[in-house]
C-alpha positions in Angstrom: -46.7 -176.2 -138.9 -45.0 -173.5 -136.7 -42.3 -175.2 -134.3 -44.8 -173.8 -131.2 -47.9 -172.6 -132.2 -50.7 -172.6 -135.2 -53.1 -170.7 -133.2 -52.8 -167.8 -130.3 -55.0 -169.2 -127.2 -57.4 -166.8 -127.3 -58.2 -167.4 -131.2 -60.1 -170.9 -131.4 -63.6 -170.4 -132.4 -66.2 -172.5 -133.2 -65.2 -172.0 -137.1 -62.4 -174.1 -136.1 -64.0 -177.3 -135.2 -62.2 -180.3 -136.2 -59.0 -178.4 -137.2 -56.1 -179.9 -135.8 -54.0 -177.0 -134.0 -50.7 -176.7 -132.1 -50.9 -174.3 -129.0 -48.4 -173.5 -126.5 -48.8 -171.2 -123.3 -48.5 -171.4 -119.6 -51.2 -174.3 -117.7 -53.3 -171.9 -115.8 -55.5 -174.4 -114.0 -55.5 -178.1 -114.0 -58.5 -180.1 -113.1 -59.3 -183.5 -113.0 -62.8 -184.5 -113.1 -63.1 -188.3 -113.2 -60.0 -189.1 -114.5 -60.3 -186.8 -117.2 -57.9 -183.7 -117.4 -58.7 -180.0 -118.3 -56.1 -177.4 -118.6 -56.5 -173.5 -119.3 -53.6 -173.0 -121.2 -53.1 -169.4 -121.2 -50.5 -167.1 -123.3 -50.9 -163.0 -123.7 -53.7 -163.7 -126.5 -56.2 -165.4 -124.1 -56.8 -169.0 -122.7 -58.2 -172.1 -124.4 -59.4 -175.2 -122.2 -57.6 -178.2 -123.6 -58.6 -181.6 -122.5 -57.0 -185.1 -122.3 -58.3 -188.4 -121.1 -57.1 -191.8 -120.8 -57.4 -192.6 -124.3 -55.3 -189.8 -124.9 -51.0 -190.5 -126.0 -50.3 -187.5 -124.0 -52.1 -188.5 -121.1 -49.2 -189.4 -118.8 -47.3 -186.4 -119.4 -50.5 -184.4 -118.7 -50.6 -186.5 -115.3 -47.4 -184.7 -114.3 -48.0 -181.1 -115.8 -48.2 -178.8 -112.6 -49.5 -174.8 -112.4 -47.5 -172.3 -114.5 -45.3 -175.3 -116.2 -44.8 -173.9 -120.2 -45.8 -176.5 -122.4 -46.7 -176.6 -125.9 -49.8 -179.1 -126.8 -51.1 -180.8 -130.4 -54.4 -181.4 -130.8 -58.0 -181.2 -132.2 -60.7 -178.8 -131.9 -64.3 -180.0 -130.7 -67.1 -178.3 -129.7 -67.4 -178.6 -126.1 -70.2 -180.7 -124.7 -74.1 -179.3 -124.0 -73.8 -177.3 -120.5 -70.4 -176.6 -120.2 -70.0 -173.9 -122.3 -68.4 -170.5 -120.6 -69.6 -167.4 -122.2 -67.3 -165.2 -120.6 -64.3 -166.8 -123.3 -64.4 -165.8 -126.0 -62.8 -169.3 -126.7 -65.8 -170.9 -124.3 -67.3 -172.3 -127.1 -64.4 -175.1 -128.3 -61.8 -177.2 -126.3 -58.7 -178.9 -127.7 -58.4 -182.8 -127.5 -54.4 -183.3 -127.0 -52.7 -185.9 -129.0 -49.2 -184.6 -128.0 -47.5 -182.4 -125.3 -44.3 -181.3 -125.1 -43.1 -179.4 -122.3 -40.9 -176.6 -122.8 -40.2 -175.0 -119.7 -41.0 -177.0 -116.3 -41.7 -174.1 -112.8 -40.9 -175.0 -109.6 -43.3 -174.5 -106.4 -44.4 -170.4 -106.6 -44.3 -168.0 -104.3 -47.8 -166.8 -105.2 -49.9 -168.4 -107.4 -51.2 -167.1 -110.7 -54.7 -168.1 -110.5 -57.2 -166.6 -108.5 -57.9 -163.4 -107.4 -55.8 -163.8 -104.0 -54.0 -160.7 -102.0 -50.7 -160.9 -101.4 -48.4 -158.3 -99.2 -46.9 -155.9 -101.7 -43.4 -156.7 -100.8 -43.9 -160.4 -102.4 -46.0 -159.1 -105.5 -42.9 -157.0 -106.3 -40.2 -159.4 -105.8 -41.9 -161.5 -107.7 -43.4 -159.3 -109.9 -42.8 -161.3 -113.6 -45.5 -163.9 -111.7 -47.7 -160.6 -110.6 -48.0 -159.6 -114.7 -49.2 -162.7 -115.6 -52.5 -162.3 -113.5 -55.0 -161.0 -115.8 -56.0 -157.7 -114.1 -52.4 -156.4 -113.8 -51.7 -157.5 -117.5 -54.8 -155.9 -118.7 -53.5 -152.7 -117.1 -49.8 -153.0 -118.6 -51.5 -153.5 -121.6 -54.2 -150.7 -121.4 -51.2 -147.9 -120.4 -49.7 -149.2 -123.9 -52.9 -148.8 -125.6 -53.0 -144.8 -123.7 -49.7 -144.2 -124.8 -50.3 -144.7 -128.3 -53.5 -143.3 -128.3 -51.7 -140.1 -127.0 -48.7 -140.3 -129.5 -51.6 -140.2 -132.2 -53.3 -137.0 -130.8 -50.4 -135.0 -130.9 -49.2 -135.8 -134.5 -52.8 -135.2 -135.6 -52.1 -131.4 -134.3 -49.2 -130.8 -135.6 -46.9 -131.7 -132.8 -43.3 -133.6 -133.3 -41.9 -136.0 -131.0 -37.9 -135.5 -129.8 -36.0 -137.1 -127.5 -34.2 -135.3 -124.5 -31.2 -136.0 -122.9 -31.1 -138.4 -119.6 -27.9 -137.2 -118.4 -28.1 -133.1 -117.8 -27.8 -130.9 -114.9 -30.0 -130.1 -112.0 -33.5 -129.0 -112.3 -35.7 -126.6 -111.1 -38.2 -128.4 -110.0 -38.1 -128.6 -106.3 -37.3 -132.5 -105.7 -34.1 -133.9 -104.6 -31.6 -134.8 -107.8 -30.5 -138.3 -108.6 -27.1 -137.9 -109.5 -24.7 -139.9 -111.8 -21.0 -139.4 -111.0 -18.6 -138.7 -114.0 -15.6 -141.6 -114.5 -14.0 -138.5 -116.6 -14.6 -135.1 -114.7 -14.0 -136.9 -111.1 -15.9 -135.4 -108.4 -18.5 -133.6 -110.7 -21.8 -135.1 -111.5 -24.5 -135.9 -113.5 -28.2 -135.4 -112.6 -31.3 -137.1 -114.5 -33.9 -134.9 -115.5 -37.1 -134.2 -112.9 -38.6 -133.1 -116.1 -37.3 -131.7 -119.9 -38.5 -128.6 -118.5 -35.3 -126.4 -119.4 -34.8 -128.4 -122.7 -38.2 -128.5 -124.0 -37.8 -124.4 -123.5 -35.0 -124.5 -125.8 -36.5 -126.4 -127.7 -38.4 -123.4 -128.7 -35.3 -120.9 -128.5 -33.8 -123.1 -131.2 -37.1 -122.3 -133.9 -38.9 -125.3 -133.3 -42.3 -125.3 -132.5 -45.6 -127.6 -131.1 -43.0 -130.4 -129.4 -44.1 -133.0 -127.7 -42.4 -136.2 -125.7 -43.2 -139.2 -123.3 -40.8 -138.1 -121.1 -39.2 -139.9 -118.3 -39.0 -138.0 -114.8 -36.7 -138.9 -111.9 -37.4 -137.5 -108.7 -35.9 -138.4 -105.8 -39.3 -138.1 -103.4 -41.1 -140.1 -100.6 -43.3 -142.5 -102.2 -47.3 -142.3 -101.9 -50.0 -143.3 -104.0 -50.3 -141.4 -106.5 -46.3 -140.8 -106.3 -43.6 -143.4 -107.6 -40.4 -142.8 -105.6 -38.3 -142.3 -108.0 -39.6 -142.3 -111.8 -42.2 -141.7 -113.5 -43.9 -140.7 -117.1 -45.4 -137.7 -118.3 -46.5 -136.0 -121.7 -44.3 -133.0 -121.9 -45.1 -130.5 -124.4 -44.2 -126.9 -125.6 -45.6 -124.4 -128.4 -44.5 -120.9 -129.1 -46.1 -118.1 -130.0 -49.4 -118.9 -127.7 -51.2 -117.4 -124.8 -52.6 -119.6 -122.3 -56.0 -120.7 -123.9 -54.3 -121.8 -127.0 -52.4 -123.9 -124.6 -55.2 -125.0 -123.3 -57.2 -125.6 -127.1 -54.2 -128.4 -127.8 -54.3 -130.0 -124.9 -57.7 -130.6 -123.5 -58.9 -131.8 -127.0 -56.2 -134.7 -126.4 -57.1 -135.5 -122.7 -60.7 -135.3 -123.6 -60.1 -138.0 -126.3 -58.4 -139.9 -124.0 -60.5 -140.3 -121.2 -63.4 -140.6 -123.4 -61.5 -143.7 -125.6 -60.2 -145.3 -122.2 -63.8 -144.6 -120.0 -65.3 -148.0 -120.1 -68.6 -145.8 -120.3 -68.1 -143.7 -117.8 -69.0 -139.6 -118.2 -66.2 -137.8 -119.5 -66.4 -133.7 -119.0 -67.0 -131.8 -122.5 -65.5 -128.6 -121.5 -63.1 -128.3 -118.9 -64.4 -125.5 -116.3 -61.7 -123.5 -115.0 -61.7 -122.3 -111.7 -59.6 -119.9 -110.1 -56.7 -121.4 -107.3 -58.5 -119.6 -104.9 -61.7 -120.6 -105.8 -61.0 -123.8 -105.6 -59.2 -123.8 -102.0 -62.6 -122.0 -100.6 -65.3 -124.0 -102.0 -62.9 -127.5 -102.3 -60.6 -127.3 -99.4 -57.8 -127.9 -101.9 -55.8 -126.9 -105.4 -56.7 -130.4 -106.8 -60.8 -130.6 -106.2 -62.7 -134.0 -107.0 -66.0 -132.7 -109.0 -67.9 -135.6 -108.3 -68.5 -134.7 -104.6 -71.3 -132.2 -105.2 -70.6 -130.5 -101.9 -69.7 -126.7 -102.1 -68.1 -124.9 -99.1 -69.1 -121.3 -98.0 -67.6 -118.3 -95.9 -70.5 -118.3 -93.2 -68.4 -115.8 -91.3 -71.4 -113.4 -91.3 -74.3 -115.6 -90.0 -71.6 -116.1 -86.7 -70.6 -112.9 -86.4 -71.7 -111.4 -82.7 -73.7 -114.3 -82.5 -74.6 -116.4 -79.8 -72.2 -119.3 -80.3 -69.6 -117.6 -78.4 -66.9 -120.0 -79.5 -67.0 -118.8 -83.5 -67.8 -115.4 -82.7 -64.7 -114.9 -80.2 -62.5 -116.3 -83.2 -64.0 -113.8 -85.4 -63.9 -110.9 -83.2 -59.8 -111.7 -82.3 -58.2 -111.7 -86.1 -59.8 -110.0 -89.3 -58.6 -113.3 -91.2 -60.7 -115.1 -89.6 -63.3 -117.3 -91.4 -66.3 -119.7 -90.7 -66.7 -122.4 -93.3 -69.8 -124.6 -93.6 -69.8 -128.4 -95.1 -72.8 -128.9 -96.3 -73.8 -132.7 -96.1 -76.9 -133.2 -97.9 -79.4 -136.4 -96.3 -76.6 -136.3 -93.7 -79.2 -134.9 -90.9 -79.0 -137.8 -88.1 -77.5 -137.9 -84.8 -75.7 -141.0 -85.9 -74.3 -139.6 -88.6 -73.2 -136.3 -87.2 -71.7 -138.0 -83.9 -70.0 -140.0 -86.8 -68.5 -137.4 -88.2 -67.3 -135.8 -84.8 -65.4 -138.7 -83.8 -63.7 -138.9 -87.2 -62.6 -135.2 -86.7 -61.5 -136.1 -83.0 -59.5 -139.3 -84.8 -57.6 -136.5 -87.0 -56.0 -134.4 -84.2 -59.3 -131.8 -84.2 -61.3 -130.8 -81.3 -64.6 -131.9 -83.1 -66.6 -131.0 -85.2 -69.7 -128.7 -84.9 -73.0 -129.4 -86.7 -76.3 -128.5 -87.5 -79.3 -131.0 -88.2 -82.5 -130.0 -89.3 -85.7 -131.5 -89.5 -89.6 -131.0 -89.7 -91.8 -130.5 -86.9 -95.4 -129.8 -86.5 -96.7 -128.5 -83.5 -98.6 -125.5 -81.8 -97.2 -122.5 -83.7 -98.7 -119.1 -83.7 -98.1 -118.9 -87.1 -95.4 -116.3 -87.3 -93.7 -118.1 -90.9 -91.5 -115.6 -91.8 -88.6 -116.3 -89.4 -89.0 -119.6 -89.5 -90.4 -120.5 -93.1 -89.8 -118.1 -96.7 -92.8 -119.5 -98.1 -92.0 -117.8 -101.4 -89.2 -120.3 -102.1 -90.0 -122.9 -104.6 -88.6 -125.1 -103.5 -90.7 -124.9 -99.9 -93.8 -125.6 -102.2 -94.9 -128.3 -100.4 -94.4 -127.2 -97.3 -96.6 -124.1 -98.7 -99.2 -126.0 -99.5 -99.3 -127.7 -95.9 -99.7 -124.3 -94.7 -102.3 -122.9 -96.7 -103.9 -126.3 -96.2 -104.1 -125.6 -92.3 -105.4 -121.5 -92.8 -107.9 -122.8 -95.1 -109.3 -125.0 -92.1 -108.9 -122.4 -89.5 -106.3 -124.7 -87.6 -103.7 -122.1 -87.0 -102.6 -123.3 -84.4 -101.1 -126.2 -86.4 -98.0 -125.7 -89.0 -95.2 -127.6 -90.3 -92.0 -125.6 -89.6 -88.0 -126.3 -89.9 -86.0 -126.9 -86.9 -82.2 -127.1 -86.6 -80.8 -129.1 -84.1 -77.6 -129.2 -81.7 -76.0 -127.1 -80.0 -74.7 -124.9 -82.5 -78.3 -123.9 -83.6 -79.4 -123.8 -79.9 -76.7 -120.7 -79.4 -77.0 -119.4 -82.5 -80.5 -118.5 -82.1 -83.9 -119.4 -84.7 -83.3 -116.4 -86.8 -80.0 -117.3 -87.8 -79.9 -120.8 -88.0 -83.1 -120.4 -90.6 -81.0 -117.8 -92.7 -77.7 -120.2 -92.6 -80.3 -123.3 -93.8 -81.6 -120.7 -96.9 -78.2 -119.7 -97.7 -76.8 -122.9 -97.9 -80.2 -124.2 -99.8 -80.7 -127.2 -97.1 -84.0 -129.0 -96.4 -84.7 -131.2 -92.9 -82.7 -134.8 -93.2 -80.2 -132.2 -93.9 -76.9 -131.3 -92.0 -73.9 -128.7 -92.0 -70.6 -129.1 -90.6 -68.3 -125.9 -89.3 -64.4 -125.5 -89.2 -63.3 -122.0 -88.2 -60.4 -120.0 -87.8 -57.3 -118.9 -89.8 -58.2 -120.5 -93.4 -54.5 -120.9 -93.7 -54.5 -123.2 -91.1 -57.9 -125.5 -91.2 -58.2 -125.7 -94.9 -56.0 -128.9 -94.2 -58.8 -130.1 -92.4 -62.1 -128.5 -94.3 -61.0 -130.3 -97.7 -60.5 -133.9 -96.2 -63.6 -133.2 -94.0 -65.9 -132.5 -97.3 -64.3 -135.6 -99.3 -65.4 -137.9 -95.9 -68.9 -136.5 -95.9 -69.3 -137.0 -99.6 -67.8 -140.5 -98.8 -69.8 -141.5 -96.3 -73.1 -140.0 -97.4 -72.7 -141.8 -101.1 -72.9 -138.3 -102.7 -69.7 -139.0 -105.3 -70.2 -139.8 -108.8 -67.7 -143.1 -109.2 -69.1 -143.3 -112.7 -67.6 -140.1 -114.7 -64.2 -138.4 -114.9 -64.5 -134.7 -113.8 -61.8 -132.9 -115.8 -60.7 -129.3 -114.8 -58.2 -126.3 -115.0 -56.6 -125.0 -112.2 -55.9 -121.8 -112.5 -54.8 -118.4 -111.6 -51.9 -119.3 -109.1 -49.9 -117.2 -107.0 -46.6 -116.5 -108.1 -45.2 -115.9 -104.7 -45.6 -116.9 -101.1 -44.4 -115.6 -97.7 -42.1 -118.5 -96.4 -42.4 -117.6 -92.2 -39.5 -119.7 -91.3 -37.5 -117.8 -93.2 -39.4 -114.5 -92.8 -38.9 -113.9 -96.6 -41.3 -114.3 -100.5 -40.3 -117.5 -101.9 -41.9 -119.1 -105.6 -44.9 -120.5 -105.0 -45.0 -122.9 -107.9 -42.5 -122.9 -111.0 -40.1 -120.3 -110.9 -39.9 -120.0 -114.8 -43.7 -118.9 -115.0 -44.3 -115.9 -116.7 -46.1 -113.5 -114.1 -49.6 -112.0 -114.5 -48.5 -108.4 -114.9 -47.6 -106.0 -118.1 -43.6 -106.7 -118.2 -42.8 -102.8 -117.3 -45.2 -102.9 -114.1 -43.5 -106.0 -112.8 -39.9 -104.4 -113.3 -40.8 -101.6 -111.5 -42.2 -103.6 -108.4 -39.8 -103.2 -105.6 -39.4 -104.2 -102.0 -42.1 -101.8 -100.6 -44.7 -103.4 -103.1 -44.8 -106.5 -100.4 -48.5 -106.7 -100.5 -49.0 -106.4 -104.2 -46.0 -109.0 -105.0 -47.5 -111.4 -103.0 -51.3 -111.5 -104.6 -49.6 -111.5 -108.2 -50.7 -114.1 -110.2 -48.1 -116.3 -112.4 -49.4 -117.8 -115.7 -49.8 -120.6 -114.5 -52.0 -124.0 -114.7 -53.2 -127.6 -113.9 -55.2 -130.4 -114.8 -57.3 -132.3 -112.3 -59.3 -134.7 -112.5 -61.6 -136.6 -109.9 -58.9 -135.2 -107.1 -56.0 -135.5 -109.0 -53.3 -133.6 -109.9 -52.5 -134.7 -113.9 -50.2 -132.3 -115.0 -48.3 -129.0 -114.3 -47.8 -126.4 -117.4 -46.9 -122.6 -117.3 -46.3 -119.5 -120.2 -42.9 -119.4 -119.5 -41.1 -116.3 -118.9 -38.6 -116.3 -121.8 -37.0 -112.6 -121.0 -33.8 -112.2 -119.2 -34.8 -109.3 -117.5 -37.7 -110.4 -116.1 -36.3 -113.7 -114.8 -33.5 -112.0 -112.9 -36.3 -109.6 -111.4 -38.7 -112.3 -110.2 -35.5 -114.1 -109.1 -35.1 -111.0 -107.3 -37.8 -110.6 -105.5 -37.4 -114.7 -103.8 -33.8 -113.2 -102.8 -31.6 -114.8 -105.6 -28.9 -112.7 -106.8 -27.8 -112.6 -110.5 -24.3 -114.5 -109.4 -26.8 -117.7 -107.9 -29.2 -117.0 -111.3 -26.2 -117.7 -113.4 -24.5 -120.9 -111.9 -28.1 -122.4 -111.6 -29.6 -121.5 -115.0 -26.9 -119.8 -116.5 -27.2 -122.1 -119.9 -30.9 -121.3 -120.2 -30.4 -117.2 -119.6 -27.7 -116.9 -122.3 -29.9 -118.4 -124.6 -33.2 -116.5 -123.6 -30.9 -113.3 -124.0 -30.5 -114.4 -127.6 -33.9 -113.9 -129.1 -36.5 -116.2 -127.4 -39.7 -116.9 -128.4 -43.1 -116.4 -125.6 -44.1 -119.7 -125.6 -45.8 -122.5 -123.1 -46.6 -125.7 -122.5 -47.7 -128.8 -119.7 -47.0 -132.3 -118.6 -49.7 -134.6 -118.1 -48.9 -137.3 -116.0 -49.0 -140.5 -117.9 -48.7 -143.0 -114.8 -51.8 -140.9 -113.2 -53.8 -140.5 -116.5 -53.3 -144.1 -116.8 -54.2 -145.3 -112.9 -57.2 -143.3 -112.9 -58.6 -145.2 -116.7 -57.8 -148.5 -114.8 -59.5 -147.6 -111.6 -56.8 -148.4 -109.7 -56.0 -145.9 -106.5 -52.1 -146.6 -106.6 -49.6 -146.5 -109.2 -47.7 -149.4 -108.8 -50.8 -151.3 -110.7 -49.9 -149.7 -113.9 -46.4 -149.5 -114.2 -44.6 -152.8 -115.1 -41.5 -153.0 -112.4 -42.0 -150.7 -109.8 -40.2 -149.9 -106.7 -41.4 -150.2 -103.3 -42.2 -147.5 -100.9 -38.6 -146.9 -99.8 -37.3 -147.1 -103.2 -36.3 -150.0 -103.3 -36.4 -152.7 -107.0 -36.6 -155.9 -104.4 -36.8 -158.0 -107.7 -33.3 -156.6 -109.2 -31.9 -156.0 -106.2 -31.1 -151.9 -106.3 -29.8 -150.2 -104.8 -27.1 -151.9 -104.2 -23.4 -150.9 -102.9 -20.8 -150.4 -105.4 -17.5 -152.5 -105.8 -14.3 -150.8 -104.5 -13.3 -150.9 -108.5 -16.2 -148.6 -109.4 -15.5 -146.4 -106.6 -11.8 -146.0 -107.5 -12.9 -145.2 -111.2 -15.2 -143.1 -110.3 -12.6 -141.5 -107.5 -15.4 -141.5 -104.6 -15.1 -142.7 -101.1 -18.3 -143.9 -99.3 -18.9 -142.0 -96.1 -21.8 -143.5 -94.2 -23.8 -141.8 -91.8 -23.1 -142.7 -88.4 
């Protein structure tokens, strides 16, 4: 027999009866019922109960065996009595009478127990976070982002792609986040910086004649931590093909995500086709770049309905600046005074002056009948309100009618007329509501897109059980930086723009207005409200990267010590080609239903980037420092 184990712990079936078996794992949970002792002896495979009683030679060492000890136990398989069966093991079935036990690796009192389902502050769960894995949930998802990453390794080869390896040390990227940098022992007082993606590499990549690449890259970027943010590295799936316009881009990759999410879903809905809507699209009817498709709620410019209206406050906004918008929030079943006050005081708790509603509901009283302001009783929808109607005209009783009232005092300003065209436009019925934000949309989409994601919260209108995959697309290449007075990149500054090449060389500075509504070839993946990955058409010609350089006020000298490497080559016959990087530590939360990533990654750091378990950062001895000929300067 093996020196530790015959059998995993999650292997024993009822086949097995009467075999005798060696296990060995970690005790899980000890109980004594009358004398008698059960222990869940637990390894990566599963967990087996194994029993021992007085009668039992190992009994007395099992009298001292304590949570999380490492033991290894001899024994024989027995059904387990009438009644105490536990379907949810697959091992529930059979227990393990112990002959012997040997222990191979005694634990001291924990920190945090293993067992149980128990919340602990983050700070322990990562300094401790080899006693955190062994939980079941947090192993299950270390296991599942495994099971992902292969899954993902096996949808690329299948179309053609070919995995290399990048290197770790490199210069500094493009990408917008703060370098780590490695100093040099041998160039003193240069540096190193790891990659925040293989973005420049994977691009030559396809300069040197490769072609359909593909690598789980790691990303360091030194950036505040968040949720869906490590603070300083991360995963993604990088990949590059050349020769390809943006939907065969998009006909490699979504095939591969698709297969994913639908693999990894547990059941859930997973989209067939990815919709793609326009960057702009999706800031007016979402509130933001990255919209969750689950909340049904769809935004609209109402700017017309308010427009020398009676609510004075909108109207004055729109009469002041020809940018200005009113935006309505629909909230469907969301027409109650609680509710709306609700809402109000939520907007109040964000830094907002409140928020202004409409509530409508049905009312029947005397009514001279006059419908059509009130009540399009052509509408299908209104059918039984039609009926109601008719029902009353047939009778004579005129006088009586079922009509639609809006409520509060934006409707009470705005007047009957226009409250009932803002109700048909939006397609509301009564126990309905609408919610306004006005002004610049510059400045209050902030607000509008958190304010439809809490109404779709609180009014139980999201989908939790399907993953709503989109493109993003469509974005601007440029934007006007106001601190600065000057056009800065909007988004990668190695995106090909939107234009024919000889209409974008012959932009210049007077073409301000067209250069900032150009478009860059340019996408994302989102899904359920969040950002998965980043991809582009690169621009691979010389000229036109010192040109679009040109225009975000870099000259050629500050193009050249930058990305100097990457234009020589480019000038040397580059291929168009393109590409994205799906996130794998989001693709991965997201499968897991976890809302923050340090759930599925094995050793994370902590919100100030710290590894509290390894101890880094930490300072360096003055014998580094001297080989590395650097002198610490702290801040004062």
């Amino acid at each position: 027999m093996h020196r530790y184990r015959s059998h995993k712990c999650g292997e024993l079936r009822e086949a097995d009866i009467g075999a005798e078996v060696r296990l060995s794992g970690w005790c899980h949970r000890i109980r004594d019922h009358g004398g008698v002792l059960f222990i869940d002896l637990r390894d990566h495979y599963g967990l087996t109960q194994v029993v021992a009683d007085p009668d039992s030679p190992a009994f007395k060492v099992a009298e001292t065996l304590r949570a999380e000890w490492v033991v290894r136990v001899d024994g024989k398989v027995r059904r387990r009595p009438g009644g105490t069966e536990n379907p949810d093991l697959p091992t529930g079935a059979v227990e393990v009478y112990i002959r012997e036990i040997e222990v191979l690796g005694p634990a001291g009192e924990l920190p945090m127990p293993v067992f149980g389902d128990q919340e602990y502050p983050e700070e322990t769960r990562l300094k401790y976070r080899f006693l955190d894995l062994r939980r079941e949930h947090l192993h299950q998802n270390i296991m599942t982002r495994g099971q992902v990453i292969d899954s993902i390794r096996r949808r690329m080869k299948a179309q053609g792609f070919f995995e290399f390896q990048t290197p770790i040390l490199t210069a500094s990227s493009p990408e917008g986040a703060r370098d780590y940098l490695v100093p040099s022992r041998i160039h003193p007082g240069k540096f190193y910086a790891l990659p925040q993606a293989p973005q420049q590499f994977k691009q030559l990549i396809m300069v040197a004649g490769f072609d359909r690449y593909f690598q789980i890259a790691p990303c360091f970027r030194d950036e505040d931590a968040r949720a869906d943010r490590s603070p300083g590295e991360f995963y993604q799936l990088d990949l590059e093909m050349s020769f390809v316009t943006q939907d065969d881009v998009f006909a490699a990759v979504e095939p591969v995500m698709r297969g994913v999410f639908e693999e990894f879903a547990g059941g859930k809905v997973v989209t067939k086709e990815f919709p793609r809507i326009s960057y702009a699209e999706a800031l007016s009817k979402y509130g933001t770049d990255k919209p969750d498709l689950r909340n049904p709620i769809v935004m609209q410019d109402v700017s017309e309905i308010f427009r020398g209206s009676g609510f004075k406050i909108f109207a004055r906004i729109l009469e002041t600046s020809a940018t200005a918008a009113v935006w309505a929030i629909p909230a469907p079943g969301g027409g109650s005074r609680a509710f709306c006050d609700r809402m109000n005081s939520w907007a109040q708790g964000e830094g907002q002056p409140g928020l202004g509603y409409i509530m409508w509901r049905e009312d029947e009283k005397a009514w001279p009948g006059d419908f059509d302001v009130t009540l399009d009783l052509s509408k299908p929808d209104q059918k039984a309100l039609r009926d109601k109607v008719e029902a009353h005209l047939k009778e004579g009783e005129v006088s009586k009618a079922i009509r639609i009232l809006g409520a509060g005092p934006v409707a009470n300003n705005l007047g009957p007329e226009r409250t009932e065209r803002l109700r048909t436009e939006l397609g509301l019925k009564p126990g309905d509501a609408v919610f306004f934000v006005a002004g610049e949309p510059a400045t209050f989409i902030k607000f509008a897109g958190p304010a439809r994601t809490k109404v779709g919260e609180e009014l139980k209108l999201i989908a939790k059980d399907r993953f709503e995959l989109c493109w993003i697309v469509d974005f601007p290449m440029y934007e006007w930086n106001e601190e600065d007075k000057k056009i800065d990149f909007s988004h990668n500054p190695f995106s090909m723009p939107n234009l024919p090449v000889d209409e974008f060389l012959a932009l210049d500075a007077a073409d301000h207005k067209k250069i900032l509504s150009l478009k860059a070839i340019q996408y994302d993946i989102v899904c359920n409200g969040v950002e998965l990955s980043s991809g582009a058409i690169r621009n691979h010609r010389p000229d036109v990267m010192k040109k679009a350089f040109a225009i975000a006020g870099y000259d050629e000298s500050t193009l050249e010590q930058k990305f100097g490497g990457m234009l020589h080559a480019l000038s040397l016959g580059a291929p168009p080609h393109g590409g994205i990087a799906p996130g794998i530590d989001r693709i991965v939360m997201l499968l897991c239903g976890e809302e923050n990533l340090r759930e599925v990654v094995l050793f994370p750091m902590n919100q100030r980037a710290e590894d509290l378990m390894m101890g880094a950062p930490s300072e360096a001895t003055p014998k580094q420092l001297r080989e590395l000929h650097i002198r610490v300067v702290k801040p004062e």
